[in-house]
C-alpha positions as CSV (number, residue, x, y, z in Angstrom):
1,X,99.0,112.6,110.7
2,X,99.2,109.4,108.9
3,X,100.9,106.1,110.8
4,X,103.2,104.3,108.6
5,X,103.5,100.6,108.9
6,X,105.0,98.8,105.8
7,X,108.1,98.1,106.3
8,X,107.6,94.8,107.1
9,X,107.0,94.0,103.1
10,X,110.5,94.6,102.6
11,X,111.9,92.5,105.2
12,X,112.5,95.6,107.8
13,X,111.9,94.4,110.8
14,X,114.3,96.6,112.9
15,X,113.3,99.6,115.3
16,X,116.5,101.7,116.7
17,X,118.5,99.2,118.3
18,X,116.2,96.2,118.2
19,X,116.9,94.6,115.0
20,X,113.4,92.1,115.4
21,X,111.2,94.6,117.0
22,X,108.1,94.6,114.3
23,X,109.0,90.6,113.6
24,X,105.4,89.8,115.8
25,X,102.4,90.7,114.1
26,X,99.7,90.2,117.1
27,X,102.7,93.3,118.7
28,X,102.5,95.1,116.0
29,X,99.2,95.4,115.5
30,X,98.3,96.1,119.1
31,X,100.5,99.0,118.6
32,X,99.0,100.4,115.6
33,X,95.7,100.1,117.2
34,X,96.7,102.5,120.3
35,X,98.7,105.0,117.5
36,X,95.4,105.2,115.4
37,X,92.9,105.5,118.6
38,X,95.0,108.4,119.6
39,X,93.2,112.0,118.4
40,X,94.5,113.9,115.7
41,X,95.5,110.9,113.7
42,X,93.8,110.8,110.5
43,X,95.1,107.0,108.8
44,X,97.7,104.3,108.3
45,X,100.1,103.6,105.5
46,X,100.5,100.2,104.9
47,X,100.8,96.9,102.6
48,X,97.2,94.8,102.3
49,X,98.0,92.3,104.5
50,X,98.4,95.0,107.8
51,X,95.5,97.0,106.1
52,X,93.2,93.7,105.8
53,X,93.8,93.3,109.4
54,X,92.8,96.0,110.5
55,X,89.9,96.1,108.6
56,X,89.2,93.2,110.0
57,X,89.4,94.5,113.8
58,X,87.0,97.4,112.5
59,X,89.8,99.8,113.3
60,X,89.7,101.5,109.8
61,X,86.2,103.4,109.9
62,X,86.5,107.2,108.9
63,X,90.1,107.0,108.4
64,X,92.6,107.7,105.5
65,X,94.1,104.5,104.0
66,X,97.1,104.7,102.3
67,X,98.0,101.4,100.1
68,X,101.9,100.8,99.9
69,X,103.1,100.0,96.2
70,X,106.4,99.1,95.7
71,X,108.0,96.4,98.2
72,X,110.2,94.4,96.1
73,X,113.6,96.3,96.7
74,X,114.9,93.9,99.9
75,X,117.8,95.7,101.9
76,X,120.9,94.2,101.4
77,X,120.1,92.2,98.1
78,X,121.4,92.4,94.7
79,X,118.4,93.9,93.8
80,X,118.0,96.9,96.2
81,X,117.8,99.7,93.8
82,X,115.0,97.3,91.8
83,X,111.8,98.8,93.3
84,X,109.4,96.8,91.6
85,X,105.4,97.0,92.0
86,X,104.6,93.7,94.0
87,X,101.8,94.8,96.2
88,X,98.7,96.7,95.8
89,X,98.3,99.2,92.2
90,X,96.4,101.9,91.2
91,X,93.3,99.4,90.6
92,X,93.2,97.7,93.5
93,X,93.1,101.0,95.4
94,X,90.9,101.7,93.8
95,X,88.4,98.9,94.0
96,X,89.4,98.9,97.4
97,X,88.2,102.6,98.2
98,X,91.2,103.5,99.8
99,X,92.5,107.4,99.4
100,X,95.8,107.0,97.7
101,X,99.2,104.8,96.8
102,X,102.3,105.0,98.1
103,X,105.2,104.3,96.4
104,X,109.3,104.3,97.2
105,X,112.1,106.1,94.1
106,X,115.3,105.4,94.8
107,X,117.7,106.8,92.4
108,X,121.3,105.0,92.1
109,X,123.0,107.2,89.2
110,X,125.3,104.0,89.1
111,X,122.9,101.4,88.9
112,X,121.1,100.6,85.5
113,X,118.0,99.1,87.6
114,X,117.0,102.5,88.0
115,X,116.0,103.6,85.1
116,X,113.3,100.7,85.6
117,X,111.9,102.4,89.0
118,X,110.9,105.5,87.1
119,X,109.5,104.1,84.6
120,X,107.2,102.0,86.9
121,X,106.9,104.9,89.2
122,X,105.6,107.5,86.3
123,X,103.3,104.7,85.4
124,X,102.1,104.7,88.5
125,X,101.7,108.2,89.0
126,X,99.8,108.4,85.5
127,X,97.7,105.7,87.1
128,X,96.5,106.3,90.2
129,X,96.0,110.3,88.8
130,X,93.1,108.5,86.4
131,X,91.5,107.2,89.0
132,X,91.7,110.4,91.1
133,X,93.4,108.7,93.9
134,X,96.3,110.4,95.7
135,X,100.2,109.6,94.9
136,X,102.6,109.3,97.8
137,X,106.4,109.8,96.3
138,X,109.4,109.2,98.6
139,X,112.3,110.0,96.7
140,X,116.0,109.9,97.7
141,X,119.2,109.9,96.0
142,X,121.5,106.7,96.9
143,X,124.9,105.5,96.5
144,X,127.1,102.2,97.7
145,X,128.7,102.9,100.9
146,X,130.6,99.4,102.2
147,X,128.7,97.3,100.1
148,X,125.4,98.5,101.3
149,X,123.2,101.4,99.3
150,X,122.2,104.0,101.8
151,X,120.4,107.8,101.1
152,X,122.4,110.5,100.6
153,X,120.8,113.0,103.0
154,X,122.2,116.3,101.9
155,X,120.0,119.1,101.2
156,X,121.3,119.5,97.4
157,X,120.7,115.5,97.3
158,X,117.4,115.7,98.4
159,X,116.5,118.6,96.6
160,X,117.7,116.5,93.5
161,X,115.2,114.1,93.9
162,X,112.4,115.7,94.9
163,X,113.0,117.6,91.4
164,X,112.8,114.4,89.6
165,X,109.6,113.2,91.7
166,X,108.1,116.2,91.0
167,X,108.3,115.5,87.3
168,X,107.0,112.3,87.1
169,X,103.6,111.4,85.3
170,X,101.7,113.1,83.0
171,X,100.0,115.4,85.6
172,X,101.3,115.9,89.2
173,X,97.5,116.7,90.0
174,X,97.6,114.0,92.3
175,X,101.0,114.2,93.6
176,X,102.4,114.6,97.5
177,X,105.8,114.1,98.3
178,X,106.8,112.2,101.7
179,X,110.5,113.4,102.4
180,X,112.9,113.7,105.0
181,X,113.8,116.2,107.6
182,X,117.2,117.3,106.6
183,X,120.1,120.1,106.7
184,X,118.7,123.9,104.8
185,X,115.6,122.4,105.3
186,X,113.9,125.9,103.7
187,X,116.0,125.4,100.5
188,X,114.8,121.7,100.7
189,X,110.7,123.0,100.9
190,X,111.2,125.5,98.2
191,X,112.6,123.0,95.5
192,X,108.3,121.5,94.8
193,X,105.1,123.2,95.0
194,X,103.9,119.8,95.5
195,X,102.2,119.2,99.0
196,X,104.7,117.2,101.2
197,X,104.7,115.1,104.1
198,X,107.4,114.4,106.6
199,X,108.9,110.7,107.3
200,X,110.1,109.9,110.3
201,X,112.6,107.3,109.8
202,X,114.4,104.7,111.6
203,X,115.0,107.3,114.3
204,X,113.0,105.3,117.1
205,X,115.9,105.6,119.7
206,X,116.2,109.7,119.4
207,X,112.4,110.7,120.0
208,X,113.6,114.3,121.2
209,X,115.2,114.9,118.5
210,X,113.1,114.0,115.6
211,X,110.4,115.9,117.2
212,X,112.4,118.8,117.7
213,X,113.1,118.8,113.5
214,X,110.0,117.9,112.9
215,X,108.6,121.0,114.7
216,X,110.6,123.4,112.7
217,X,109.9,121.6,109.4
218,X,106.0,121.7,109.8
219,X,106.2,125.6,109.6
220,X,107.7,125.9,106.5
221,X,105.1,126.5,103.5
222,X,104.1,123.4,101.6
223,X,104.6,120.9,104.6
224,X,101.2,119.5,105.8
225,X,102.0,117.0,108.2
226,X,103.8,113.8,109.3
227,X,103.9,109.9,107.8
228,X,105.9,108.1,110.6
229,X,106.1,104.1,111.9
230,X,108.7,103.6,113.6
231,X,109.6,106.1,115.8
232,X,105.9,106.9,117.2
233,X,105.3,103.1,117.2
234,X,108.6,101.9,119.1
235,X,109.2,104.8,121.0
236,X,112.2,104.9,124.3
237,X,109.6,103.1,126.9
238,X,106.9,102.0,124.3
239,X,104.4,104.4,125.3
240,X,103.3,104.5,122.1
241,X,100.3,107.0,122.9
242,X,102.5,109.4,124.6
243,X,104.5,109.9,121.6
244,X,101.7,110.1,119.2
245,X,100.6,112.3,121.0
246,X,103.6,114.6,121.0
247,X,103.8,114.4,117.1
248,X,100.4,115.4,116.7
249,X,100.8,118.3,119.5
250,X,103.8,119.7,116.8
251,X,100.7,119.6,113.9
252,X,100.1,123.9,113.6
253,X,96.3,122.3,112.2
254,X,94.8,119.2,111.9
255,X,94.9,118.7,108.4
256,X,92.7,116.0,106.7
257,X,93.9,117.4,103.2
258,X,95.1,114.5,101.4
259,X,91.0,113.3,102.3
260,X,89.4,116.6,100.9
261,X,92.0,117.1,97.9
262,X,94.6,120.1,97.6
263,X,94.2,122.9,95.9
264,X,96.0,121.0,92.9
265,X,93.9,118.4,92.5
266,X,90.3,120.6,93.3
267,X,92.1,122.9,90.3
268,X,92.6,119.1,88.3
269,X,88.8,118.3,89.0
């Protein structure tokens, strides 16, 4: 059960229907703090600056940390699809002792800029997989819709791009998958033996539901467990503990795996 809290680094400040709801910091924090004091919650995802803040308040001690990677692909710009590396990379985590990088793939079949985010991603994966830290892919499949890029969310979609994650690198050793809960979402867990996480979205107005799919997802072989921000941290009513505490609840074990290594990367050791 890791807490995910970068979207800020991209400019994505919006919770359900409150389009400035992570825009304090002093808020946001406070919220993380009551997510990660909540049991069953094993870390935070996150860019340096929220991660240095918390180390700060002490509030990172036996936990998994989770560096985000890419941040540079802005919603809305020119350069969406252009995921570049502008925050923390496979040294840093490194020097930093943290457990593992995070990064975003977005593929836009249309867009030339995409070609570019693989690259940079397999580099990455290569990278952090040399210093036996843990890499994080969220993949999805995008196309222009009104002007704006959004994920295509069908199962074959998804199971597209988890394919192409998969394959990234020159050893998935070290690599998770953090995806979506979709449509078919058995055909969707069988496309990767990689480990994967479910994302939670920006679903913080429909609790119930996302719960409800998250349930059923966390049975299926090769899940392990939950990444989610928004909806546990702006839940309807802001009881941010009560719905922490739900997610975790759904959790068939309290799994610290991506701490003690898969099976993958023991067999890679």
């Amino acid at each position: 059960m890791i807490i995910a809290a970068d979207h800020p680094a991209r400019g994505s400040l919006e919770a359900g229907r409150r389009p400035m709801a992570m825009a304090s910091r002093y808020d946001l924090l406070d919220r993380i703090l009551v997510a990660l004091g909540r049991p069953g919650v094993d870390g935070i995802l996150a860019t340096a600056d929220i991660i240095e803040d918390l180390l700060l308040l002490g509030a990172l001690d036996d936990r998994l940390v989770i560096g985000s990677m890419n941040r540079s692909g802005l919603p809305g710009s020119v350069f969406e699809v252009d995921d570049r590396f502008t925050a923390y990379n496979a040294s840093a985590l490194a020097t930093a002792n943290l457990d593992g990088g995070k990064m975003l793939l977005r593929i836009d079949q249309d867009d030339r800029a995409t070609a570019g985010t693989l690259e940079a991603c397999a580099a990455a994966v290569t990278d952090l997989a040399r210093h036996r830290l843990t890499a994080l892919i969220e993949p999805f499949m995008v196309h222009r819709r009104d002007g704006r890029r959004v994920n295509d969310l069908s199962p074959d979609s998804v199971i597209r791009a988890i394919a192409i994650a998969s394959g990234l690198g020159v050893t998935s050793a070290y690599s998770w998958l953090k995806i979506p809960v979709v449509e078919e979402m058995e055909r969707v867990a069988e496309s990767s033996t990689l480990p994967a996480l479910l994302l939670g979205g920006n679903t913080a107005d429909h609790l119930d539901e996302v719960l409800a799919r998250w349930q059923a997802a966390l049975q299926l072989p090769g899940v392990h467990g939950l990444v989610a921000g928004r909806s546990l941290l702006y839940p309807p009513g802001d009881d941010v503990a009560g719905a922490v505490d739900a997610a975790v609840s759904l959790l068939p074990y309290r799994s610290r795996a991506l701490e003690a290594g898969s099976d993958r990367r023991l067999a890679a050791g």
